[in-house]
Structures are given as structure tokens and as C-alpha cells.
Kinemage of the C-alpha trace (Angstrom):
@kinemage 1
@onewidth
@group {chain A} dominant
@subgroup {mainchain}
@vectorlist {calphas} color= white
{ca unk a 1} P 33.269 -0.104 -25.502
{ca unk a 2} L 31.654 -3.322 -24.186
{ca unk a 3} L 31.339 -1.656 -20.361
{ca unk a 4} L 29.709 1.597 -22.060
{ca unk a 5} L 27.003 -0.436 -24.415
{ca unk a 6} L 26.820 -2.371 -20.857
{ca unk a 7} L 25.604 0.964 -19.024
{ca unk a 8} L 23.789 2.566 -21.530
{ca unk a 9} L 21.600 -1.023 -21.656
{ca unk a 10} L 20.782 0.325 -18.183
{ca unk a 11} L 20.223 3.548 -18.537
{ca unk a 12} L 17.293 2.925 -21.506
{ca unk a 13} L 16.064 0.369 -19.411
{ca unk a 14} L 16.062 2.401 -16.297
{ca unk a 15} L 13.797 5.390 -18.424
{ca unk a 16} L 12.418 2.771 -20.295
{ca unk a 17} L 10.764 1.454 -16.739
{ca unk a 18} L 10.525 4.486 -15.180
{ca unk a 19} L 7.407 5.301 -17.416
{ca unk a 20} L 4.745 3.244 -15.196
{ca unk a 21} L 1.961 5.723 -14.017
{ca unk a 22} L 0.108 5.551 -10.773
{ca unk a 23} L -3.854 4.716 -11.420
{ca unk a 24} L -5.968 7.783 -10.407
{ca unk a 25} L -3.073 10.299 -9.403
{ca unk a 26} L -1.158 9.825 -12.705
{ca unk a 27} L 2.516 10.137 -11.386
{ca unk a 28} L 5.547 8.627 -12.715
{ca unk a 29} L 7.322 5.974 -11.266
{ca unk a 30} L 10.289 3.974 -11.294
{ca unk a 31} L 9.318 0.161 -11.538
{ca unk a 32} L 12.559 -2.410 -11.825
{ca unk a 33} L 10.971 -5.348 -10.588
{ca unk a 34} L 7.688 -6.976 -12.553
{ca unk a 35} L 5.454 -8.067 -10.596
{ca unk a 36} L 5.377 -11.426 -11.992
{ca unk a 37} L 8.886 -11.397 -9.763
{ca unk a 38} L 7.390 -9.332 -6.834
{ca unk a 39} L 4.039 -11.200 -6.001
{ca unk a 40} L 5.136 -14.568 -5.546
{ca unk a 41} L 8.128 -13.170 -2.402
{ca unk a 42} L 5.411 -11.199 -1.580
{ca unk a 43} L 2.912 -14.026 -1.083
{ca unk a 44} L 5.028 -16.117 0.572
{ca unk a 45} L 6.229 -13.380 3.737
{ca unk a 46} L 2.391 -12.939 3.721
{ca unk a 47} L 1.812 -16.624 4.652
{ca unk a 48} L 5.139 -16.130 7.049
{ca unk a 49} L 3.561 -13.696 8.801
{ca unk a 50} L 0.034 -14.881 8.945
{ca unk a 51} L 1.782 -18.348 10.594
{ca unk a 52} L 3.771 -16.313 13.349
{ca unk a 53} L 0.683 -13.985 14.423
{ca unk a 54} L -2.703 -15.224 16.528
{ca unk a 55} L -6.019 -14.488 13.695
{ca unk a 56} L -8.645 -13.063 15.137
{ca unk a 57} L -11.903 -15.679 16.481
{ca unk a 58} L -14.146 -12.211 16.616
{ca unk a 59} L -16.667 -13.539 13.737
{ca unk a 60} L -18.376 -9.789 13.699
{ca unk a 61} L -14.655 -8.319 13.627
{ca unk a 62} L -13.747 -10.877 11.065
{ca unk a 63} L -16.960 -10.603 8.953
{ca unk a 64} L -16.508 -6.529 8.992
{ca unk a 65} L -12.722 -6.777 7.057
{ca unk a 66} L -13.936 -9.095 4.857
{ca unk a 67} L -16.664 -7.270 3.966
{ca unk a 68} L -15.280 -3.820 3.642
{ca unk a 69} L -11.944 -5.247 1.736
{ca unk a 70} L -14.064 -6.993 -0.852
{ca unk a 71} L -16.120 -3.538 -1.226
{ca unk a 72} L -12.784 -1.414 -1.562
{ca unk a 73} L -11.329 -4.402 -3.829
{ca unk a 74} L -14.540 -4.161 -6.402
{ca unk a 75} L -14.224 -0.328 -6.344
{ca unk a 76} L -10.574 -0.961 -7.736
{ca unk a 77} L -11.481 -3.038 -9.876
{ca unk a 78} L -14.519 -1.077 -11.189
{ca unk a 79} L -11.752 1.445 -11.689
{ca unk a 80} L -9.376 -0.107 -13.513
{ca unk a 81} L -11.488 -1.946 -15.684
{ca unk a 82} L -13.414 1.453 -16.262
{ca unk a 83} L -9.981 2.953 -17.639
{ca unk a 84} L -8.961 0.194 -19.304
{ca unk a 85} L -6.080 -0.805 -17.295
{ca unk a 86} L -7.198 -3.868 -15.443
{ca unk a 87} L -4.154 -5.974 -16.431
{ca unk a 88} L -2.401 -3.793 -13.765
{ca unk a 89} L -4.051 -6.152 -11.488
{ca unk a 90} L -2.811 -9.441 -13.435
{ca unk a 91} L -1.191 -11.822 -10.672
{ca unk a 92} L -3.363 -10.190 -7.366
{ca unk a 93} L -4.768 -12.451 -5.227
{ca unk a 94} L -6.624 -10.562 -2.622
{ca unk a 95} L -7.062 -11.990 0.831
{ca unk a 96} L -7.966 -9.974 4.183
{ca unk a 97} L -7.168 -11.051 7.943
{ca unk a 98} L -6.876 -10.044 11.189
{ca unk a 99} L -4.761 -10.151 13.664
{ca unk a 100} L -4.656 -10.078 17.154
{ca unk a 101} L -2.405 -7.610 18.717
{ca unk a 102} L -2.539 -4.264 20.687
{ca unk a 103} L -0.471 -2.598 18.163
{ca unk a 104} L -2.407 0.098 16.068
{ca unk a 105} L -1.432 -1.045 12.610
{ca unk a 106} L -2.815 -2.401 9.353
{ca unk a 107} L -0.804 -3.257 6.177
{ca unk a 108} L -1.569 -4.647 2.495
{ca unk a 109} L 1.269 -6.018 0.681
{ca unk a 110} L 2.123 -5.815 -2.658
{ca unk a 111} L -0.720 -8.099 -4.668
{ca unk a 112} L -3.786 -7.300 -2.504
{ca unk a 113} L -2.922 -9.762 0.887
{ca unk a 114} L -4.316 -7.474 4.042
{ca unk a 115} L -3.310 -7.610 7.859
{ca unk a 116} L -5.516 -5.841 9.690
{ca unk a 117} L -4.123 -5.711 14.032
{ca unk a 118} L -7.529 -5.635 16.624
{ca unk a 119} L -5.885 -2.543 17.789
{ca unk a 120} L -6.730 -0.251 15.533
{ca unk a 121} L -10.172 -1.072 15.431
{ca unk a 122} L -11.349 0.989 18.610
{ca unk a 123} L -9.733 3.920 16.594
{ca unk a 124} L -11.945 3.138 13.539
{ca unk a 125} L -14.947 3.191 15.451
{ca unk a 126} L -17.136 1.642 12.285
{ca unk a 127} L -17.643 0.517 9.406
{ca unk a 128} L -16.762 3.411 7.421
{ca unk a 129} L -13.436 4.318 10.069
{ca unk a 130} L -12.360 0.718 8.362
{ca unk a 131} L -12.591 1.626 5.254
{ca unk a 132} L -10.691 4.939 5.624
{ca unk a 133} L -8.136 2.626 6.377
{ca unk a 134} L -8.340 -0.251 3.910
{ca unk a 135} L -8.625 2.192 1.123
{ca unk a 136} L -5.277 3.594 2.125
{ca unk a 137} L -3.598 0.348 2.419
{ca unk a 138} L -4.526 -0.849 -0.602
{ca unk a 139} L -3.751 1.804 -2.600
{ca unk a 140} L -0.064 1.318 -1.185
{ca unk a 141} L -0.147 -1.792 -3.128
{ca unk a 142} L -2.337 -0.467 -6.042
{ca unk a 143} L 0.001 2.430 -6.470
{ca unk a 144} L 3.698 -0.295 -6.288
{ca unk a 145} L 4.766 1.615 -3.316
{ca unk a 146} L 6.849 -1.596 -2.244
{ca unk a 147} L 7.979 -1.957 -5.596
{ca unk a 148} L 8.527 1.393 -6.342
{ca unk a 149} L 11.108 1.792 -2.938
{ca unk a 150} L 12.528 -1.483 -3.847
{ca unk a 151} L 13.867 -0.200 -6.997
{ca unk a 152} L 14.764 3.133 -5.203
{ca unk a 153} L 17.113 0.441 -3.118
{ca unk a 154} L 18.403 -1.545 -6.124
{ca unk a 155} L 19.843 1.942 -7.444
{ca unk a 156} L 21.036 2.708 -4.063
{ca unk a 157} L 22.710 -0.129 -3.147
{ca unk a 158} L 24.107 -1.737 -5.762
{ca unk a 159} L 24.099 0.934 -8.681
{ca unk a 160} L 23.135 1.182 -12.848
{ca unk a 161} L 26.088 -1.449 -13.684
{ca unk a 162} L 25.043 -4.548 -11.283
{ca unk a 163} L 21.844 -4.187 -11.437
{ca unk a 164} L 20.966 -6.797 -13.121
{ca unk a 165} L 22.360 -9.753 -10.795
{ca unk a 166} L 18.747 -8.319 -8.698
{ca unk a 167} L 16.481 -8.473 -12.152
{ca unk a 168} L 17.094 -12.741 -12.284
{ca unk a 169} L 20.889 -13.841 -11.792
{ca unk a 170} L 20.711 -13.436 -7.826
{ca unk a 171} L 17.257 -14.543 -6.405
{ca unk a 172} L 18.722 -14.179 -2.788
{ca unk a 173} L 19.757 -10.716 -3.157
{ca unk a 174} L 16.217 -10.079 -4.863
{ca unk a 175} L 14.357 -11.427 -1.956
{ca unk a 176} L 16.766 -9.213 0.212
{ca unk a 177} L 16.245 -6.359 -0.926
{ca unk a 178} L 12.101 -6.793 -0.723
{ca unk a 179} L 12.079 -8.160 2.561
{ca unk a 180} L 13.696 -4.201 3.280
{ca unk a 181} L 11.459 -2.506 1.228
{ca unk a 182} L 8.760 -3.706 2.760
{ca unk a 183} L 10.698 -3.908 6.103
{ca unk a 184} L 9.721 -7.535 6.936
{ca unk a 185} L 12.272 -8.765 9.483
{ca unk a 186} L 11.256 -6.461 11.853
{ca unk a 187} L 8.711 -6.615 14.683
{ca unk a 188} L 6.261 -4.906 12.566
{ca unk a 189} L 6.471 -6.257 9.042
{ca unk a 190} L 5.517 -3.421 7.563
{ca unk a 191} L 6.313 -1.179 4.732
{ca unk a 192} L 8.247 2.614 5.810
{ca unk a 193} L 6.816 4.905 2.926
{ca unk a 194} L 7.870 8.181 2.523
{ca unk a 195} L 5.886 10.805 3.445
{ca unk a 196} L 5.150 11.267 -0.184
{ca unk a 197} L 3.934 7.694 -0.781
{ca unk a 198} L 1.857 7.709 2.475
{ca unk a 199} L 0.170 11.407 0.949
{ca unk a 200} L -0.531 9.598 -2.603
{ca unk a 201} L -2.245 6.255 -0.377
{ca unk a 202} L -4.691 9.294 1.643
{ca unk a 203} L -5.552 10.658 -2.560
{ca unk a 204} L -6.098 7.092 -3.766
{ca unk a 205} L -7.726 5.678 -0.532
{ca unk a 206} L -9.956 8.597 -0.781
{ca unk a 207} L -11.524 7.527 -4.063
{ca unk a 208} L -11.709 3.943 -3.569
{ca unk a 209} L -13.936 4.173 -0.170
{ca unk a 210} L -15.729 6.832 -1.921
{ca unk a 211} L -16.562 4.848 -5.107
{ca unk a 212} L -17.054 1.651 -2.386
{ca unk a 213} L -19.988 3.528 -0.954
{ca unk a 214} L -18.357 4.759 2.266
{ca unk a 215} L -18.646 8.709 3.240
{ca unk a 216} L -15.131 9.817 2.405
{ca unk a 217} L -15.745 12.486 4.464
{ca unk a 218} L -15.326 10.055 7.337
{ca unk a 219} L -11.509 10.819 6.665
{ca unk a 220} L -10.848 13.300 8.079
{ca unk a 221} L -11.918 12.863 11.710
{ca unk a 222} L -10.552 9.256 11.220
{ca unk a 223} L -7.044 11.098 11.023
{ca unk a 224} L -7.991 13.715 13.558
{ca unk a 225} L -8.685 10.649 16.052
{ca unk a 226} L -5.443 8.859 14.771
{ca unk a 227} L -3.382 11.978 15.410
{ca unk a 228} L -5.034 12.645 18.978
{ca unk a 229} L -3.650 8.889 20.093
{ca unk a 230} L -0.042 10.168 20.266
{ca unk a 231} L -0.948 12.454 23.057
{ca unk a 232} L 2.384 14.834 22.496
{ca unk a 233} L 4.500 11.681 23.062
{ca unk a 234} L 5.826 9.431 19.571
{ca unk a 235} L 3.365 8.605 17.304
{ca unk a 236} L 2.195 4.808 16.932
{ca unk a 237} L 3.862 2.915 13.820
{ca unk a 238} L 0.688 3.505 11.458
{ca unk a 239} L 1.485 7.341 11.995
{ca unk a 240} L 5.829 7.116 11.770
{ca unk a 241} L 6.384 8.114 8.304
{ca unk a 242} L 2.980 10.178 7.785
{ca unk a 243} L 2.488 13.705 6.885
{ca unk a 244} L 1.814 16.169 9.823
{ca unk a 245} L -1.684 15.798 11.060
{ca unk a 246} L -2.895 19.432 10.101
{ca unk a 247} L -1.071 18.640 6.751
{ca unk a 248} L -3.183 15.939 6.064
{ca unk a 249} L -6.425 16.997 7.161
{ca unk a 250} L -6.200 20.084 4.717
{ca unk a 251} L -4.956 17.799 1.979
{ca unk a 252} L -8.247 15.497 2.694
{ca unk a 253} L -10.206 18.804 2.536
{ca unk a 254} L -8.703 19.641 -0.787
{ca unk a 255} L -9.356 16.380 -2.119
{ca unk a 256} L -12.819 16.173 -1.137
{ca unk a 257} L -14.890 17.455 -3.880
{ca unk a 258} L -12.959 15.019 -6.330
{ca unk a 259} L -13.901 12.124 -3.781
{ca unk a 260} L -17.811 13.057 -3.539
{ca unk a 261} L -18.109 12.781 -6.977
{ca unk a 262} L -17.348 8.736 -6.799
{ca unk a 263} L -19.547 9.114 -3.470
{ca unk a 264} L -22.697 6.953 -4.485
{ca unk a 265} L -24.078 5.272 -0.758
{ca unk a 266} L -25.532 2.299 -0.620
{ca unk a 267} L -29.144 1.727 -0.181
């Protein structure tokens, strides 16, 4: 009797959690881990990698992420506080860097921290190219991806009756099992989404660079460009888990008359 109150604990607690929505595209999600739990690790790999990696000295480069993060950070904010839901941001502590490296990547982990790598920036082209991408990573984090895939692993790994040693009893295995969520450990460091996750980050991305005062429709032939790189051969990292190319340029397409309406450029 004891083993079966034991799992049904979990089972109300797993539907109990699983009601967290996603701002603007309203899904459902599973969300084990609180993010009073999930910031702090999340922090700390930031500093990790930030320590290990050569920052940028490019003040105009520099000055540019800064500048569009805080824009694309405000818009979120604007949102959330606009639908009432700003203590979804409780615990974020938004920073912006880059780093120096040929690889054509850029990351935000879970609480607002952003890596930006030089090469991605030729692909960008601008201002607005930037913000394409910012917007995208940081709805990743606005939208628990990390957390979201960490719980997926909890599940998977360790199933409903041991879950709990990961909610508080086993910091170790906690940490674990975030570091491969988010993939840290690797060359990289950066999250695999599904394709799914990386479709929802192009909806919510679109918004936010739209309600920061950027063209959304820059999108599109930001993605066209980003596509183009691979030249038939394997895509770079920022592309791995993606949607097809044509796949996500009609999806932008779609979404596009939602995103104008938050369009509002800046004088």
C-alpha cells in the first residue's frame, strides 16, 4: 500500500507540474525542476564557460549584443508584465557576451545569460540579422526548453518512483542530468532541442524582435542565408536539430502577420 500511495504521489505531481504554459504560444509543458533549483547550476556553467572561452575586445561588436539583448530583454518583459505573468521571470539575471570563435553558434541558457560566437556574425549581416537570432535564443530560455528536456530525462532515466532523489535528496545527480540537457560537457555547450522546441524558439523569437522594433521580416532571409552555409555538406551546430530550411521559411511566412502586429520601428 505504502509503494502505491508512493507512486500515485508522483503521478499527481507529475500532472500537477505538467500544467506550466509557454508565454505567447500557450503549450503545455512538463516542468519537474523550479527554477529556483535550475538558475543557480545554470549560472554557475555560464561563468564556467565564460572562464574557458576568449570575450570578444571588438567594442562595436560588443556594444551591438548588448544593445540588441537589452532591446529583446525589455520586449519580454513588456510582455510578460503586459499579461500579467512577470513572476515567470523571478530569479533571471540577464547578461550578454561574446565570444571569440569561428564556430557559427549562439546560445542563452536557462535565466537570460547569452553567448554569442564572432562567427555567426558575418551571417547576421546587421543589426536586425542579430536580433533574429537573440530573439530565438532567448525564447529557448523564456519558453524552459532546458528545463522542459531535463525533466523529459528525469522520466527517462530514472523513472516515476525515484524521482525524487533528482527534486532535492541527490544534488549531484541533479546537476547531472542539467549539464545533459543542456549538453554542457561537450565542445559546444549548448542545448540539442528537438525540432519541435527549436520551431516554438522561431514563433516566440518572432514576436520578441518584432515588439523590440526589429523588421521580423528580416527572418526569413536570415534563415535562407543560414541554410545556404551548409553548401549540401552537414549543417553547422546552430542548424543540427532545426527544422528543414523550406519548413521553416514557410512557418516564418505563416507567422508573419501575427509578428507585424507587435512590429512598431523605432524612430
Amino acid at each position: 500500500m505504502r509503494k502505491v500511495n508512493k507512486t500515485f504521489y508522483w503521478v499527481f505531481l507529475l500532472v500537477f507540474m505538467a500544467c506550466n504554459t509557454v508565454p505567447i504560444t500557450g503549450r503545455k509543458q512538463l516542468k519537474l525542476v523550479p527554477n529556483g533549483q535550475l538558475l543557480p547550476m545554470s549560472f554557475d556553467q555560464y561563468q564556467q564557460v565564460l572562464g574557458e572561452s576568449q570575450l570578444s575586445d571588438d567594442d562595436e561588436q560588443v556594444a551591438m549584443i548588448k544593445r540588441v539583448g537589452e532591446r529583446i530583454q525589455k520586449a519580454a518583459e513588456d510582455y510578460y508584465k503586459e499579461n500579467k505573468i512577470e513572476d515567470k521571470l523571478s530569479g533571471y539575471e540577464w547578461e550578454y557576451n561574446l565570444i571569440v570563435s569561428e564556430q557559427v553558434n549562439a546560445w542563452c541558457m536557462p535565466g537570460g545569460k547569452v553567448a554569442f560566437y564572432t562567427g555567426i556574425l558575418p551571417i547576421c549581416e546587421d543589426e536586425t540579422g542579430v536580433a533574429v537570432v537573440m530573439g530565438h535564443e532567448v525564447a529557448h530560455a523564456l519558453a524552459n526548453h532546458g528545463g522542459e528536456r531535463m525533466s523529459q530525462g528525469m522520466i527517462a532515466q530514472m523513472g516515476m518512483g525515484t524521482i525524487g532523489a533528482a527534486m532535492g535528496e541527490n544534488p549531484t545527480l541533479t546537476k547531472q542530468l542539467l549539464m545533459q540537457s543542456i549538453g554542457m560537457g561537450t565542445q559546444l555547450g549548448v542545448l540539442k532541442f528537438s525540432r519541435s522546441n527549436e520551431s516554438e524558439a522561431d514563433h516566440i523569437g518572432l514576436i520578441l524582435m518584432a515588439k523590440a522594433g526589429y523588421n521580423p521580416e528580416a527572418a526569413t532571409s536570415f534563415w535562407e542565408r543560414m541554410a545556404a552555409l551548409s553548401g549540401g555538406q552537414a549543417p553547422p551546430e546552430f542548424l543540427s536539430t532545426h527544422p528543414a530550411s523550406e519548413t521553416r521559411v514557410r512557418d516564418l511566412q505563416a507567422l508573419m502577420p501575427e509578428a507585424l502586429k507587435y512590429f512598431k520601428p523605432e524612430n
